[in-house]
C-alpha beads as a LAMMPS data file, in Angstrom:
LAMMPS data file: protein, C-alpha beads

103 atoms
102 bonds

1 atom types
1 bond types

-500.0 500.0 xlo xhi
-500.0 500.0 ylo yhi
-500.0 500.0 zlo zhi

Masses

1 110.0

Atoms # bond

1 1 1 178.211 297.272 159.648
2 1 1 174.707 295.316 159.728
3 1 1 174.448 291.760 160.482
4 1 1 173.003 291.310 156.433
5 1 1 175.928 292.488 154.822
6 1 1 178.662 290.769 157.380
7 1 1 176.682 287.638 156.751
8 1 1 176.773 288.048 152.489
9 1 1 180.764 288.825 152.933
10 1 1 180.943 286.043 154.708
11 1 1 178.982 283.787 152.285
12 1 1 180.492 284.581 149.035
13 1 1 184.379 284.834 150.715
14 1 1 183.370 280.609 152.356
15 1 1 181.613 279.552 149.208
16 1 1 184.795 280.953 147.063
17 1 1 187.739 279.554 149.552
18 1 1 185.773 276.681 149.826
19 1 1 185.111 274.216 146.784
20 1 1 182.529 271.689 148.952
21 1 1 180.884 274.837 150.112
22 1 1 180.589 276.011 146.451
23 1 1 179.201 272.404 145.812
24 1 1 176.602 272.234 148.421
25 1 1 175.577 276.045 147.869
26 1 1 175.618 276.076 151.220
27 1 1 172.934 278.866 152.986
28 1 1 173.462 280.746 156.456
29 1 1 172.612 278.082 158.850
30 1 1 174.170 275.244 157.201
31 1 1 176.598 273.137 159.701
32 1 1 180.135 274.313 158.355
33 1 1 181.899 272.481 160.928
34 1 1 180.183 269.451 161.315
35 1 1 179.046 268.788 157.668
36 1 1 182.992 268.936 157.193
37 1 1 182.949 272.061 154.685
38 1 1 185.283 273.589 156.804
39 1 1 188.161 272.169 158.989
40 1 1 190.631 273.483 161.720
41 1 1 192.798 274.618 158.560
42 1 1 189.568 276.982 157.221
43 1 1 188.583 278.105 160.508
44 1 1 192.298 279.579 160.505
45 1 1 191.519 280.808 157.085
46 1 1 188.507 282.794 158.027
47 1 1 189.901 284.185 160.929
48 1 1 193.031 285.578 158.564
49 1 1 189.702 286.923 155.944
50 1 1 188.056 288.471 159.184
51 1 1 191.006 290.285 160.617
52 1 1 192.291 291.636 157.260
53 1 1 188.983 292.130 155.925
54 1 1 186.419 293.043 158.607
55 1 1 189.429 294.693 160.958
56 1 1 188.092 292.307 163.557
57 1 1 190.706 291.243 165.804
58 1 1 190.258 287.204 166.893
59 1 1 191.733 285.889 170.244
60 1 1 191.914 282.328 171.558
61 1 1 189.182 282.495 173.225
62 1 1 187.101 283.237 169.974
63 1 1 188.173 279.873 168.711
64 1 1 185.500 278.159 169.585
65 1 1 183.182 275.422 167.353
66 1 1 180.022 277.606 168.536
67 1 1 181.560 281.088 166.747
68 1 1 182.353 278.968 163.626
69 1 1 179.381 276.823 163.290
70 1 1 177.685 278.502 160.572
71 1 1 177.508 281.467 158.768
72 1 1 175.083 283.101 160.424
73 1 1 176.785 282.545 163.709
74 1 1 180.235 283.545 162.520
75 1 1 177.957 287.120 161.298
76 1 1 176.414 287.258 165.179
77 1 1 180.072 286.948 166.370
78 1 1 181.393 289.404 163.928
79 1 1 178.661 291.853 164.998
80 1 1 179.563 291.225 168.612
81 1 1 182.588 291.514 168.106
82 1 1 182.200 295.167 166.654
83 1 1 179.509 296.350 168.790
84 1 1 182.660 295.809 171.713
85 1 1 185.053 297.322 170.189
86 1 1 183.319 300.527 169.822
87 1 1 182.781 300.474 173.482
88 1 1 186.078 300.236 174.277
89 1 1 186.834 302.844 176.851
90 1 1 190.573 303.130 175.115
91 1 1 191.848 301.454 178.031
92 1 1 193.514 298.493 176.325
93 1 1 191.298 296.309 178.539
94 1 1 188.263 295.580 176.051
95 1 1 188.853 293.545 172.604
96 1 1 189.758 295.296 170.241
97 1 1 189.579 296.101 166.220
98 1 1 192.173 296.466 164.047
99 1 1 192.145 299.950 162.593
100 1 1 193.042 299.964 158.615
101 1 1 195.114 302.944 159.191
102 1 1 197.232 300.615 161.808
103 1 1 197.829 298.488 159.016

Bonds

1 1 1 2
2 1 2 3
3 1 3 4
4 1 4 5
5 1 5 6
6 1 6 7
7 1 7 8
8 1 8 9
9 1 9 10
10 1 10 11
11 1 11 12
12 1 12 13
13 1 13 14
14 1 14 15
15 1 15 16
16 1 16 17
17 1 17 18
18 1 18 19
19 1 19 20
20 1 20 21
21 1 21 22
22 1 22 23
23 1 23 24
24 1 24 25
25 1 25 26
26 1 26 27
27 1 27 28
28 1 28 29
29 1 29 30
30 1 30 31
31 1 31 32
32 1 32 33
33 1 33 34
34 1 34 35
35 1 35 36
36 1 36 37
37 1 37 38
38 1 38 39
39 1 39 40
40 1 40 41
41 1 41 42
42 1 42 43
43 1 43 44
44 1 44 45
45 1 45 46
46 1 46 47
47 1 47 48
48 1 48 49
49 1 49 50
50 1 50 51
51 1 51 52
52 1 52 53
53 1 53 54
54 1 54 55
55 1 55 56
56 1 56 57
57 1 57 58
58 1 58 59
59 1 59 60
60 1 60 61
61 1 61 62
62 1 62 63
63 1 63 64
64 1 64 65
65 1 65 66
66 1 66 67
67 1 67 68
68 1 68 69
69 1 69 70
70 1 70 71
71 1 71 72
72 1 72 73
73 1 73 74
74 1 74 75
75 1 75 76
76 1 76 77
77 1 77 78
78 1 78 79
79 1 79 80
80 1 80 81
81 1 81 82
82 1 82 83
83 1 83 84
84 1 84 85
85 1 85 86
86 1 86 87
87 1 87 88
88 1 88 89
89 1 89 90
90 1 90 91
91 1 91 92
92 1 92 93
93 1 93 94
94 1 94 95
95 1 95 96
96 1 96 97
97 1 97 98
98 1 98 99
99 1 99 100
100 1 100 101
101 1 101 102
102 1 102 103
């Protein structure tokens, strides 16, 4: 999936879940953290969007302001995210995705 289109899911599922997003018609590098459009509460909420939607599986260690700063760094996470999961060897060591027919 290309960065673009991870980055317009992304932006029309926040600006939908979120009514001060919707308000502020808020672009990709807009602060969603620290302009308060999203809390600890929606960073849960687009983790739940990203692993039902994007089969992206999130860990603790993804939790992290940086990943969820703005849209266009929750799209170069995303990416990253993908890119490593189809280089997993199979091995059960690497991150992994979701598959849909797992679900």
């Amino acid at each position: 999936m290309r960065t673009d289109a991870i980055r317009e899911q992304l932006q029309a599922f926040i600006t939908t879940k979120f009514p001060l997003a919707r308000k502020r018609k808020i672009g990709i590098d807009d602060r969603l953290l620290g302009e308060g459009i999203i809390d600890s509460l929606g960073v849960l909420d687009i983790v739940g969007y990203l692993e039902a939607q994007l089969h992206v599986q999130i860990s603790d260690e993804d939790l992290s302001p940086e990943n969820f700063e703005t849209i266009g760094h929750l799209a170069a996470f995303v990416e990253r995210k993908l890119v490593s999961a189809s280089h997993q060897t199979g091995d059960g060591t690497g991150p992994s995705v979701t598959r849909a027919s797992n679900l």
